[in-house]
N, C-alpha and C positions, 0 to 999 in steps of 0.2 A: 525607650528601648524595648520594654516588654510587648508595645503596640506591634514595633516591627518583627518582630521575635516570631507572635504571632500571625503577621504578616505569611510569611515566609516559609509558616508551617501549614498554611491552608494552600498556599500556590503551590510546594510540594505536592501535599495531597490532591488537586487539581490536575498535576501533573499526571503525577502516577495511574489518577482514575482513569486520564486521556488514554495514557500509553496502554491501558489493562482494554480499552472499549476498542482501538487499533489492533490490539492483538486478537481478540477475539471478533472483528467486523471482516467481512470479506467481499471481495469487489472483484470484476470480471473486465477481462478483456478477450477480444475476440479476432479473426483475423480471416480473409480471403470470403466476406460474405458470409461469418458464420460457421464454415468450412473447421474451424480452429478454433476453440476457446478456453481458455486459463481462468485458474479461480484463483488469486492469493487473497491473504490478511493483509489488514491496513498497514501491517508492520511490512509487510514484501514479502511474506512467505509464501512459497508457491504451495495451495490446497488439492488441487485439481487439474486436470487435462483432459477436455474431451475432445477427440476427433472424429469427425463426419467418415465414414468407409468411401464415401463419394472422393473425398481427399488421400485417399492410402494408394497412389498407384505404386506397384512396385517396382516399374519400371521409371518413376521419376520421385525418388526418397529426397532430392534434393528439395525442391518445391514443399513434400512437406516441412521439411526442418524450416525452411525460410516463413511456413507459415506458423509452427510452432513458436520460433523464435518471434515474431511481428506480433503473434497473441499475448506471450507471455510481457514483451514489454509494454503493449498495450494496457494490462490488469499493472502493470507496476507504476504507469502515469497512472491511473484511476487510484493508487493508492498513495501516491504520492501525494494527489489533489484530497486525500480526504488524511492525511495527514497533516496538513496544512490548514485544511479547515477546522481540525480538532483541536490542532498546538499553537498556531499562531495566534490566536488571542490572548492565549498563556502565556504566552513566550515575546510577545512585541514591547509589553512594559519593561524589557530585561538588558537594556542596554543595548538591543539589536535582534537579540533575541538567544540561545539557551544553545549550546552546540553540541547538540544528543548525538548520540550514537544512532546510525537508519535513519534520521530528522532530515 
């Protein structure tokens, strides 16, 4: 029992270290050639937005939302994939795996 015990207390901390390197790692997604790009944390928090002045016309704001928004979910698959790459060896021994919160 104490094996498991300690089991259980290193996968936690495993965890937790995971979750702490996703919070603080950050990944980029980009959109219309560059035109648009998003910075979040592995967790999905959005860091950053740069846009290109080449993309700001002010007569079609529609175009840029569509590129804003195509960037931003862009960095949130690139964080979704390295969420996955972090947890899921963690988390596959676990009956299927761990059903976190943002996971």
């Amino acid at each position: 029992m104490q094996q498991i015990m300690e089991q259980a207390q290193k996968m936690q901390q495993q965890l937790m270290t995971a979750q702490q390197e996703l919070a603080e790692a950050e990944v980029t997604g980009s959109a219309g050639g560059g035109l648009v790009t998003a910075t979040v944390t592995g967790a999905g928090e959005l860091k950053g937005l740069t846009i290109d002045p080449k993309a700001a016309d002010p007569e079609d704001t529609e175009t840029l939302a569509d590129l804003v928004v195509a960037a931003v979910r862009d960095a949130n698959r690139a964080a979704q994939e390295l969420q996955a790459a972090k947890m899921g060896p963690l988390t596959s021994g676990l009956g299927g795996g761990l059903s976190l919160p943002g996971m």
